[in-house]
OpenMM code with the backbone's topology and positions (N, CA, C; nanometers):
from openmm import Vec3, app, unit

residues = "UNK UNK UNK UNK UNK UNK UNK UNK UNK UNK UNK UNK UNK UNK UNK UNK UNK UNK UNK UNK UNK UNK UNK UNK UNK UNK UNK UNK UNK UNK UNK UNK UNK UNK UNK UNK UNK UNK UNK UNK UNK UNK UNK UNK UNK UNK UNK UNK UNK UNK UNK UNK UNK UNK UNK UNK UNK UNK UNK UNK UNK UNK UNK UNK UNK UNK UNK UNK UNK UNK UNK UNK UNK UNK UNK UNK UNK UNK UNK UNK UNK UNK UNK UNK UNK UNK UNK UNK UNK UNK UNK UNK UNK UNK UNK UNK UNK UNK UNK UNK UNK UNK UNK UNK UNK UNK UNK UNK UNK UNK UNK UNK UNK UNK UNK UNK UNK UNK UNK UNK UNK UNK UNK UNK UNK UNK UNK UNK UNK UNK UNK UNK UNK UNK UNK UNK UNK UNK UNK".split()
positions = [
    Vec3(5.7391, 0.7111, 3.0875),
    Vec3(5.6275, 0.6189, 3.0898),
    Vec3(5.5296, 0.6568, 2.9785),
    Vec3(5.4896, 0.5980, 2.9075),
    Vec3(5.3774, 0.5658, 2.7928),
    Vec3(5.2780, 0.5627, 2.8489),
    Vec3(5.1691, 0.6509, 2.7595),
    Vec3(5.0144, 0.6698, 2.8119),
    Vec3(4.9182, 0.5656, 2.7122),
    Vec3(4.9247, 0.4712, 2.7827),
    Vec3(4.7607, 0.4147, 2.7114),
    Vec3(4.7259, 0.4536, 2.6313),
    Vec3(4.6691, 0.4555, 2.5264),
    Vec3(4.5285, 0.5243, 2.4358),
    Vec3(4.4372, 0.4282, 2.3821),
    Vec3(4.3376, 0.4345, 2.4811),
    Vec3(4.2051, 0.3556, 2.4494),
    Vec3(4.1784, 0.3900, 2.2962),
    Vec3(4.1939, 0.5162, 2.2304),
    Vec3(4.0905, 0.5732, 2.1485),
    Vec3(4.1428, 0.4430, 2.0232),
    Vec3(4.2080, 0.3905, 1.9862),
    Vec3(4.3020, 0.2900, 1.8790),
    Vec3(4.2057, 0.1682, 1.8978),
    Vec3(4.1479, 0.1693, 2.0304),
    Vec3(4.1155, 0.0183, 2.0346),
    Vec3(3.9770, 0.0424, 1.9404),
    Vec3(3.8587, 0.1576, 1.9318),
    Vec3(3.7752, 0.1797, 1.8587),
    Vec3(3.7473, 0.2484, 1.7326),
    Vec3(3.8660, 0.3292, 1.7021),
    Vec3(3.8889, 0.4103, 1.6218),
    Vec3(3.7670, 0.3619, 1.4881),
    Vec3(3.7890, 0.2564, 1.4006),
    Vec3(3.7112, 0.1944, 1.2993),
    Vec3(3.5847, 0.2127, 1.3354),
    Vec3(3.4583, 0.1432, 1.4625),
    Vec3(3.4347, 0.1560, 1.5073),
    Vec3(3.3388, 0.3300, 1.4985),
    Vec3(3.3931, 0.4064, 1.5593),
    Vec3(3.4008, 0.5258, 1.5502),
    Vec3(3.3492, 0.5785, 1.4335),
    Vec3(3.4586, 0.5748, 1.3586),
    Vec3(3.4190, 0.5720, 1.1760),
    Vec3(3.3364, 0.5007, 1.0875),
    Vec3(3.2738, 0.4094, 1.1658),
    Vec3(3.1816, 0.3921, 1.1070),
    Vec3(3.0358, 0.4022, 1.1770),
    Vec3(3.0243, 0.4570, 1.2856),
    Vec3(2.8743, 0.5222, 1.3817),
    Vec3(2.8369, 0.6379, 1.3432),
    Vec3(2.9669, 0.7072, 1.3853),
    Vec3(2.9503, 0.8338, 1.3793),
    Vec3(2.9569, 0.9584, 1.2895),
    Vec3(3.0377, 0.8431, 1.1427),
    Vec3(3.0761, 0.8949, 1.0654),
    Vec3(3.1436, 1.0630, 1.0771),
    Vec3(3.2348, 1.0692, 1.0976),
    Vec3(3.2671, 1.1566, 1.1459),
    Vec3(3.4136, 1.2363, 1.0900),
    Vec3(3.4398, 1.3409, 1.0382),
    Vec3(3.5761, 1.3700, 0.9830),
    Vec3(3.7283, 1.3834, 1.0822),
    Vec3(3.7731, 1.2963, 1.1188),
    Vec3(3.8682, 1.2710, 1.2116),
    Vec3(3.9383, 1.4086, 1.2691),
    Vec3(3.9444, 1.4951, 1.1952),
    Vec3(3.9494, 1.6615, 1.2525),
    Vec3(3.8596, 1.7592, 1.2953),
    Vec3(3.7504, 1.6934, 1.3036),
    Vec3(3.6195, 1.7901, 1.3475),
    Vec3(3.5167, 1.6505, 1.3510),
    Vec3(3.4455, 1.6330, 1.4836),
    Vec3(3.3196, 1.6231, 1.4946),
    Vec3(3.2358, 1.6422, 1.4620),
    Vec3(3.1176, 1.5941, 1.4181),
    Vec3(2.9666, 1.6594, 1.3606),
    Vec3(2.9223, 1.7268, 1.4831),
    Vec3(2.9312, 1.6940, 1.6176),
    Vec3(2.8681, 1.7266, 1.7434),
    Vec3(2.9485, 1.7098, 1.8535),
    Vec3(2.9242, 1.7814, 1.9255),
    Vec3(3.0405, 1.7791, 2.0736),
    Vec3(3.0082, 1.5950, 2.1656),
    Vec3(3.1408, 1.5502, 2.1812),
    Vec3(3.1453, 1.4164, 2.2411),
    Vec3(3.2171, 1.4191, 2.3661),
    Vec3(3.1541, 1.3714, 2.4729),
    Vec3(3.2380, 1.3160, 2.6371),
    Vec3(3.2714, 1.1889, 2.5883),
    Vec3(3.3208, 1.1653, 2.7317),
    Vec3(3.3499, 1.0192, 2.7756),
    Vec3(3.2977, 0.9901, 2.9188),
    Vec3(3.1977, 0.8896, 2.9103),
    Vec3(3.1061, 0.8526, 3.0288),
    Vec3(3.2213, 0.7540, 3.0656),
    Vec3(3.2330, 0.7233, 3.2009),
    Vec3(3.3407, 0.6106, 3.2421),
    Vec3(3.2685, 0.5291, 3.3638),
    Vec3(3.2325, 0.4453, 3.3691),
    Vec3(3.1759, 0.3701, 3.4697),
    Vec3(3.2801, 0.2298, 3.5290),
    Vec3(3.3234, 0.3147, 3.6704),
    Vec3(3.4168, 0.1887, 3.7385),
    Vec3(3.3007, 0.0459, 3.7355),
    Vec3(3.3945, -0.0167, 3.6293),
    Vec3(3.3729, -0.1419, 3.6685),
    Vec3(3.4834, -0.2738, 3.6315),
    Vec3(3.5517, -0.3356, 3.7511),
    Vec3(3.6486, -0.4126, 3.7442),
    Vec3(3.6302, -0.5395, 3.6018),
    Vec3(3.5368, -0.5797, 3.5638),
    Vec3(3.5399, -0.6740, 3.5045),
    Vec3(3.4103, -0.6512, 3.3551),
    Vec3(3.4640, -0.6941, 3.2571),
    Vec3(3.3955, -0.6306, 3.1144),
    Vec3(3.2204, -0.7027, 3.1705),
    Vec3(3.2004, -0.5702, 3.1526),
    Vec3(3.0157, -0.6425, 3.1672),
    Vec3(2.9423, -0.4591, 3.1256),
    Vec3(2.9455, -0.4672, 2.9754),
    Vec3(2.9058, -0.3817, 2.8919),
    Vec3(2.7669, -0.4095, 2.8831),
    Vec3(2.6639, -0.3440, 2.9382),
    Vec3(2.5319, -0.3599, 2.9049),
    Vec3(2.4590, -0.2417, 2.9147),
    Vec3(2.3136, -0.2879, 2.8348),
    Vec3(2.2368, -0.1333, 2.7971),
    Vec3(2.2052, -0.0769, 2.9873),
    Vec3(2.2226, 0.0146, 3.0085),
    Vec3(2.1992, 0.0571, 3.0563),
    Vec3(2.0733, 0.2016, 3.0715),
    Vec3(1.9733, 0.1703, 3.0788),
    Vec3(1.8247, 0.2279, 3.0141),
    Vec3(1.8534, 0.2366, 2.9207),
    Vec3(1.7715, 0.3152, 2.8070),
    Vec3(1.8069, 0.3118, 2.7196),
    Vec3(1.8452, 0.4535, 2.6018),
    Vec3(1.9100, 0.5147, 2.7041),
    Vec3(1.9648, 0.6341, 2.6246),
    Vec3(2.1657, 0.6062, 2.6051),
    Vec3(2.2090, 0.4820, 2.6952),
    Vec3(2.3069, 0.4720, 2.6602),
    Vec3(2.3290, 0.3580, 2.5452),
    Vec3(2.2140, 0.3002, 2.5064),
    Vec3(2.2019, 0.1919, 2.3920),
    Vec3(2.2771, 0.2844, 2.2657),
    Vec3(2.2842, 0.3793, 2.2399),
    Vec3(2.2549, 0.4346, 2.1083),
    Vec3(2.4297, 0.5283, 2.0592),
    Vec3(2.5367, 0.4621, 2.1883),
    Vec3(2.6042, 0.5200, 2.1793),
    Vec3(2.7809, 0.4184, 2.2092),
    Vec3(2.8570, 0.4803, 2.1165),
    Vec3(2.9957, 0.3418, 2.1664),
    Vec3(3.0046, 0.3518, 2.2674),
    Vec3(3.0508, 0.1622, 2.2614),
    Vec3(3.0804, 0.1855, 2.4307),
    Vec3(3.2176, 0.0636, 2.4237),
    Vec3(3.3120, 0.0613, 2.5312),
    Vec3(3.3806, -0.0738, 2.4711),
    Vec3(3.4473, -0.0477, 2.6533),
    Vec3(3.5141, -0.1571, 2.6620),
    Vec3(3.5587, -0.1988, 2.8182),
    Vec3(3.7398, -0.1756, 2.8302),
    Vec3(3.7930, -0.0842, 2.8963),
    Vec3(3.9214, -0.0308, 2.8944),
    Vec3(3.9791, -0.0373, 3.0401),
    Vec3(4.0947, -0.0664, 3.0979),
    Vec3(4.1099, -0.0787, 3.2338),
    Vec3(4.0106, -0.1000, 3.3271),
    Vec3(3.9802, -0.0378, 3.4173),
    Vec3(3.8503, -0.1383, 3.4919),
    Vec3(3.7052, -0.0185, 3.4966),
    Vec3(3.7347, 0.0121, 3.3650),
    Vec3(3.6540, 0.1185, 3.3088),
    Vec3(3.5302, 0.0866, 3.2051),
    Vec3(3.3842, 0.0556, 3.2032),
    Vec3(3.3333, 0.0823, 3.0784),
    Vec3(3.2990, 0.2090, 3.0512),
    Vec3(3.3313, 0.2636, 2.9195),
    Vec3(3.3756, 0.3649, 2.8604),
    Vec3(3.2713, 0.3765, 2.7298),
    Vec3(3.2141, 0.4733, 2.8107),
    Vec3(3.0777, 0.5134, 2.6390),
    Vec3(3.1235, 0.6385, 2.6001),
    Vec3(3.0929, 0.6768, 2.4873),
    Vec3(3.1639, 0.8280, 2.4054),
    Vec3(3.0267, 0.8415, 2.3958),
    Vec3(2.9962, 0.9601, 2.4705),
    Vec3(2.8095, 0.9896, 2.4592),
    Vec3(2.8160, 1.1642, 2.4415),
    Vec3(2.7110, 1.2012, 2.3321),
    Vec3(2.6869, 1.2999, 2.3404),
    Vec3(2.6128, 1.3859, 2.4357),
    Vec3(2.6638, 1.5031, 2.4408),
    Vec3(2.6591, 1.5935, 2.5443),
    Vec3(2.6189, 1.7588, 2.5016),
    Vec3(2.5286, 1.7669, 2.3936),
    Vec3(2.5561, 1.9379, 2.3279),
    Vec3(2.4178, 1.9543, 2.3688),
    Vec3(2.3380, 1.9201, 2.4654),
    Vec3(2.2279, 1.9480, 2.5548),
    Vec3(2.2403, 1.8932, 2.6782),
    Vec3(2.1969, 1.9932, 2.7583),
    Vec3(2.1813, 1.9591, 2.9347),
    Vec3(2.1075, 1.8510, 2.9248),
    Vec3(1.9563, 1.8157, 2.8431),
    Vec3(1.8659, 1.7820, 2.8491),
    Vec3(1.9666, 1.6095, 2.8488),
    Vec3(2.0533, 1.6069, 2.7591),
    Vec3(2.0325, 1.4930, 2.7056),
    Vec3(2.1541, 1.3904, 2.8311),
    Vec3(2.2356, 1.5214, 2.9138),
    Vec3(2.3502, 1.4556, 3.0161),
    Vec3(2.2229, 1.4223, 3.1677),
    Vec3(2.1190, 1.5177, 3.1736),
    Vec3(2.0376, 1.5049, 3.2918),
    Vec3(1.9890, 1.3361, 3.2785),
    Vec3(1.9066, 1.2920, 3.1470),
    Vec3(1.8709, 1.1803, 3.1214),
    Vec3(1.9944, 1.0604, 3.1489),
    Vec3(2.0974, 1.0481, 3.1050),
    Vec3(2.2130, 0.9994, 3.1677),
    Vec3(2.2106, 1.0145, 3.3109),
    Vec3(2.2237, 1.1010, 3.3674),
    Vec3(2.2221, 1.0634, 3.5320),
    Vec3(2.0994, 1.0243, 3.5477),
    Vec3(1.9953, 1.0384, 3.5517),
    Vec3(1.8549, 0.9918, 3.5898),
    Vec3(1.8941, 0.8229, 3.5691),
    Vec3(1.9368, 0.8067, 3.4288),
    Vec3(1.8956, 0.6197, 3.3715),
    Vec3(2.0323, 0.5845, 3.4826),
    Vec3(2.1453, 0.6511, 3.5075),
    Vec3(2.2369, 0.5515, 3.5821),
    Vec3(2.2653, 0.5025, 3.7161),
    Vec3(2.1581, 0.6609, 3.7525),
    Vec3(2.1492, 0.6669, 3.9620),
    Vec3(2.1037, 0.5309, 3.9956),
    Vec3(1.9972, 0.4592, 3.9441),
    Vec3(1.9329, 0.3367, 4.0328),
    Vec3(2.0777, 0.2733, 4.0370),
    Vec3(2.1509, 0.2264, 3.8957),
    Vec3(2.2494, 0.1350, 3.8821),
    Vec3(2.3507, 0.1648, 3.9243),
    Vec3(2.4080, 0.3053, 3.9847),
    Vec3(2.5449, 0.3019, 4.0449),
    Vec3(2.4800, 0.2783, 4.2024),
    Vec3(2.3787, 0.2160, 4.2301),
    Vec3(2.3759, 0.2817, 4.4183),
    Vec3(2.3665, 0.1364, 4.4138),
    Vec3(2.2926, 0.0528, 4.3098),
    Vec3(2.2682, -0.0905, 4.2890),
    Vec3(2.4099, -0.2021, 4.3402),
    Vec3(2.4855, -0.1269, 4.2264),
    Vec3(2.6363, -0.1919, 4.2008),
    Vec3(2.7200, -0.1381, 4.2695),
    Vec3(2.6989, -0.0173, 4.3758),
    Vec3(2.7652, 0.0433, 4.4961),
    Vec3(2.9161, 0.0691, 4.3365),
    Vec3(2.8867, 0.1504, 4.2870),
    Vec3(3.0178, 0.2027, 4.1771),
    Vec3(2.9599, 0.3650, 4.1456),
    Vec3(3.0644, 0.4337, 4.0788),
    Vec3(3.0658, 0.5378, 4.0545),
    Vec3(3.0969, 0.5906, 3.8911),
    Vec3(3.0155, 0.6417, 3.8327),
    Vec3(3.0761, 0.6741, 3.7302),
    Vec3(3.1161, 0.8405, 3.6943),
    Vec3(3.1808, 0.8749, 3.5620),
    Vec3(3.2622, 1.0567, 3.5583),
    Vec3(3.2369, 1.0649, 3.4282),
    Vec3(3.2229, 1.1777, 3.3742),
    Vec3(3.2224, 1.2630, 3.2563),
    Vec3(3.2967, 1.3683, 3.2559),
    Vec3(3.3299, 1.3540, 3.0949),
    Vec3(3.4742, 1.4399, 3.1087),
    Vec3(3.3863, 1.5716, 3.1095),
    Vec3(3.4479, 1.6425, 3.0147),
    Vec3(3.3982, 1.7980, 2.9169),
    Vec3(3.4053, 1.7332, 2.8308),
    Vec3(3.3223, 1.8163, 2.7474),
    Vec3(3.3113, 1.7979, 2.5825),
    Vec3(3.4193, 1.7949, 2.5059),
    Vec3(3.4296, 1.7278, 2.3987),
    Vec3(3.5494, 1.7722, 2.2559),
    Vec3(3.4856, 1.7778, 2.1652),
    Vec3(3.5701, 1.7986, 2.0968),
    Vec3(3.5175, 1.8140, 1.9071),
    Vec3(3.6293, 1.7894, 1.8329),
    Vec3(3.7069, 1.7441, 1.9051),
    Vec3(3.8488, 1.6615, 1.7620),
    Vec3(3.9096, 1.5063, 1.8447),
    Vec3(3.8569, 1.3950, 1.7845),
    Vec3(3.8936, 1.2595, 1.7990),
    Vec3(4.0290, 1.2760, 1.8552),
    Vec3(4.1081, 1.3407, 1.8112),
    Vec3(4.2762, 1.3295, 1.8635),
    Vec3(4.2216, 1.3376, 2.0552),
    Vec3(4.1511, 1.4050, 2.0783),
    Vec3(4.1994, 1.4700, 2.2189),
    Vec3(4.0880, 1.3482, 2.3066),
    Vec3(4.0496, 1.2286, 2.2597),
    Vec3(3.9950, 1.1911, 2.3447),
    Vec3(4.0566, 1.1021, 2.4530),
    Vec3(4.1801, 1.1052, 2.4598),
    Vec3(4.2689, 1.0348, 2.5587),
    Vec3(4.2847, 1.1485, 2.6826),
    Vec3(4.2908, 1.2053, 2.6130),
    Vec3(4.2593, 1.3467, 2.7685),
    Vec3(4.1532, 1.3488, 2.8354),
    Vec3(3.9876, 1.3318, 2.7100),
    Vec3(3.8873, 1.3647, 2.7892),
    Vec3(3.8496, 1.2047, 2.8599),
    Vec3(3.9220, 1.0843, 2.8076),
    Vec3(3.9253, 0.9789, 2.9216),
    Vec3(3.9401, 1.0172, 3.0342),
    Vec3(4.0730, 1.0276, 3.0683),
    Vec3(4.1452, 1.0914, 3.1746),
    Vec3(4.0715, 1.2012, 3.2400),
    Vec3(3.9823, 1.2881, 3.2282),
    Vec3(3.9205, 1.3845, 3.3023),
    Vec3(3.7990, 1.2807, 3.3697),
    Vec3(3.7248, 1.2041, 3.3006),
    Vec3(3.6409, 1.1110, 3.2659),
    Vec3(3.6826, 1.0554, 3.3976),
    Vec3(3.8066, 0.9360, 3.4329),
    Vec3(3.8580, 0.8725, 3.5490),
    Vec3(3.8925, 0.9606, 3.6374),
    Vec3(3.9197, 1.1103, 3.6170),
    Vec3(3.9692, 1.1658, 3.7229),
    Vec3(3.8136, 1.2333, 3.8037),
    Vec3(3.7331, 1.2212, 3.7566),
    Vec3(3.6041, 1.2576, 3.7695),
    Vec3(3.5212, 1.1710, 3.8961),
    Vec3(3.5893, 1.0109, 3.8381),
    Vec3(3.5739, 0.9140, 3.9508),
    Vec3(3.6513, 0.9324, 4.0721),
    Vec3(3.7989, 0.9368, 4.0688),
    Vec3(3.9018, 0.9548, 4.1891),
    Vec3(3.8353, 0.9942, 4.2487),
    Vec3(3.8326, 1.1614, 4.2363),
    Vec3(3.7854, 1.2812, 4.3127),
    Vec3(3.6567, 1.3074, 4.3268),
    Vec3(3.5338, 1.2507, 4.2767),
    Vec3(3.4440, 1.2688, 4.2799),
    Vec3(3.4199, 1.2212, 4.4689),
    Vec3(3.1889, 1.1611, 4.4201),
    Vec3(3.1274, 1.0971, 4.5180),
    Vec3(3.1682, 0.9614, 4.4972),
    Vec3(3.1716, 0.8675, 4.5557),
    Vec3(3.1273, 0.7472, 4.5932),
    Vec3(2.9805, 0.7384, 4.5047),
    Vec3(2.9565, 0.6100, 4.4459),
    Vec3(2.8009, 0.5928, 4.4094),
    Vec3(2.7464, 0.7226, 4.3443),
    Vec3(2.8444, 0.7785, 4.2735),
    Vec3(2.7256, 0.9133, 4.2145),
    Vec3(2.8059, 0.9108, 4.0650),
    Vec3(2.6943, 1.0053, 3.9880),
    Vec3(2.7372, 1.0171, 3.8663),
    Vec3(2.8319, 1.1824, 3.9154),
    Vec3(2.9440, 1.1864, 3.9006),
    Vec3(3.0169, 1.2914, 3.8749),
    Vec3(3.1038, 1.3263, 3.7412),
    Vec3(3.0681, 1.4728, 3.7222),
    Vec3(3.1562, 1.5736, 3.6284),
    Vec3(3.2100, 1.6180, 3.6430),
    Vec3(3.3548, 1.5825, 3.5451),
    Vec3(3.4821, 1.6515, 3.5689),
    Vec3(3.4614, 1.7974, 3.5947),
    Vec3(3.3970, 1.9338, 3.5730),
    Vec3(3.3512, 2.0560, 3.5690),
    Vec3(3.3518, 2.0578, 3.7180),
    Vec3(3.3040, 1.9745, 3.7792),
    Vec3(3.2938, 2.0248, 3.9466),
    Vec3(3.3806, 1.9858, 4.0071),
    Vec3(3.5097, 1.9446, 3.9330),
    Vec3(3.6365, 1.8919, 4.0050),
    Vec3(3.7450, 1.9514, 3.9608),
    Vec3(3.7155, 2.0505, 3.8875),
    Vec3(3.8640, 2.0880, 3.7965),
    Vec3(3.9549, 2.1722, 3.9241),
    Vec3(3.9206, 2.2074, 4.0142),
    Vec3(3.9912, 2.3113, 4.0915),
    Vec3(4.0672, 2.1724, 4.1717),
    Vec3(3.9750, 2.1019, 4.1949),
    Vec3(4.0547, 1.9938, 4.2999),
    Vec3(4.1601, 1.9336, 4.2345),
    Vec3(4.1485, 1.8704, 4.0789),
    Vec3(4.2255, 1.8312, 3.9792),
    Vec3(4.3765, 1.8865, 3.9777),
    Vec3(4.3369, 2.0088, 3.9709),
    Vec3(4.4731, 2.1248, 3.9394),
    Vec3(4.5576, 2.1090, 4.1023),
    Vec3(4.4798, 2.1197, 4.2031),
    Vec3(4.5274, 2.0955, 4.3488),
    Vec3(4.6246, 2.0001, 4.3466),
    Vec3(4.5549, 1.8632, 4.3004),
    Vec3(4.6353, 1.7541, 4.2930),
    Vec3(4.7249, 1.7209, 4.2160),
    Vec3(4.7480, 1.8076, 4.0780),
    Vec3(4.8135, 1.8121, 3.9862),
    Vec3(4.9676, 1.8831, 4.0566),
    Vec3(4.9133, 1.9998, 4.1750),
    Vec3(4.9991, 2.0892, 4.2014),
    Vec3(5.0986, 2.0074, 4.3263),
    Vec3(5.0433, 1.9318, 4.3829),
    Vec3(5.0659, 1.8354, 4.4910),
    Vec3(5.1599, 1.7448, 4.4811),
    Vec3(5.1347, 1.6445, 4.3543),
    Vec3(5.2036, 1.5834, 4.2614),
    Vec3(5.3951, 1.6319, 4.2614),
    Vec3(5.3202, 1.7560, 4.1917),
    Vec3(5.5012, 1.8311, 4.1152),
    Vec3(5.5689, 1.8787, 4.2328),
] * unit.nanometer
topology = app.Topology()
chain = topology.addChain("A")
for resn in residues:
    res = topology.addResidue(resn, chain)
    for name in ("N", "CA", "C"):
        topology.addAtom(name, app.Element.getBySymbol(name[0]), res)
């Protein structure tokens, strides 16, 4: 079975925001993932204005920087009213720093949702043990 890769659908995109050398990052990048069944991409306060965002399985999907606490706390603060609003949940992966690997940090990103809360902003970091559980469950 063939894995998806969102990252193709923005790639250009990408290269031209972030300007960025396709083997190294200027700055460490997640992937914010917010379940939502049907494309309805909007600012959401306004610290996620300033960052890609594009609509992938029943996922909107922002690539937001993350190389301060300061700047992931503001992210949960602007999204709590709107996930309890829209009764949805959104996940953040871990950080990267090479464009190749962002199909993984999707995937931590959605797996962040699975396993997470209901209605909360969850990080993959507080799920990795459960992750590996289920990984182990799986095989």
């Amino acid at each position: 079975m063939q894995t998806k890769r969102p990252w193709n659908i923005f790639n250009q995109s990408i290269k031209n925001r972030l300007q960025f050398d396709p083997h190294q990052l200027k700055r460490p990048l997640s992937v914010l993932c917010i379940k939502a069944p049907t494309t309805n991409i909007q600012p959401l306060g306004t610290i996620l204005t300033r960052f890609i965002s594009f609509h992938y399985d029943d996922y909107n999907v922002y690539m937001v920087e993350t190389s301060s606490p300061v700047i992931t706390k503001m992210i949960m603060q602007e999204l709590a009213p709107y996930l309890i609003r829209n009764k949805t949940s959104a996940g953040l992966s871990n950080s990267f720093t090479h464009l190749h690997q962002f199909n993984q940090f999707y995937q931590q990103a959605v797996k962040a949702i699975r396993l997470g809360k209901a209605n909360k902003f969850n990080q993959y970091h507080d799920y990795i043990a459960l992750d590996l559980l289920d990984h182990i469950r799986q095989d």
